[in-house]
C-alpha positions, 0 to 999 in steps of 0.5 A, a space after each residue: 427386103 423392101 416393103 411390098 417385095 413378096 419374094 425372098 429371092 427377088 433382086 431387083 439389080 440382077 434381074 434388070 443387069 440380065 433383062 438390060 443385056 437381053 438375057 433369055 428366060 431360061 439364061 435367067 432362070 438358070 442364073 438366078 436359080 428360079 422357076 418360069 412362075 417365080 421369074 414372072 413374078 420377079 418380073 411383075 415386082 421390077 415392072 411396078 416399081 420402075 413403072 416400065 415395061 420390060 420384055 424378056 426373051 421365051 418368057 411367054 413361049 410355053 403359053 402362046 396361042 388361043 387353044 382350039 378346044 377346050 382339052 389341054 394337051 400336056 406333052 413336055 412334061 409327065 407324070 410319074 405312077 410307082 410300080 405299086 400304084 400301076 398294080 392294079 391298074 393293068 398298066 405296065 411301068 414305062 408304058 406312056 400315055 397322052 393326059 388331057 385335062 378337061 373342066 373337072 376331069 383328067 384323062 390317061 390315054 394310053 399311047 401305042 
């Protein structure tokens, strides 16, 4: 590892072999087994020590747009309460609910 290379996983070769043939984020992640933030990372680390920029397909997809409010919507992804936790709750296991995250509060509604 060179100095100033903060990631253990990080390959400057591989990553730019798979961005030079036009290789998708997720066709990336999957090859070198690494996360979104991690590739970004890599990506960061690649574009510093080339002094180019490099653009790699999907990368940014999850993160498109100005949001229109101040709520975040979380709808790709979950959270996973036990059947312990929910016992005193009210709640069912299996029931869904739409989260959204405000400055300084989460909020569980409940779909359906």
């Amino acid at each position: 590892m060179a100095k100033g290379d903060f990631s253990h996983k990080f390959d400057a070769a591989k990553l730019w072999d798979r961005i030079k043939q036009g290789k998708s984020a997720k066709e990336i992640m999957q090859e070198l087994d690494i996360s979104r933030w991690t590739l970004k990372e890599h990506l960061l680390i690649l574009q510093n020590k080339t002094k180019q920029y490099y653009e790699i397909p999907g990368l940014f997809e999850d993160e498109g747009g100005e949001r229109k409010s101040k709520e975040v919507h979380y709808q790709r992804e979950g959270i996973i309460f036990s059947a312990k936790m929910l016992e005193k709750t009210g709640f069912q296991a299996g029931e869904e609910f739409e989260m959204i995250v405000e400055k300084d509060r989460i909020i569980l509604k409940k779909i359906g």
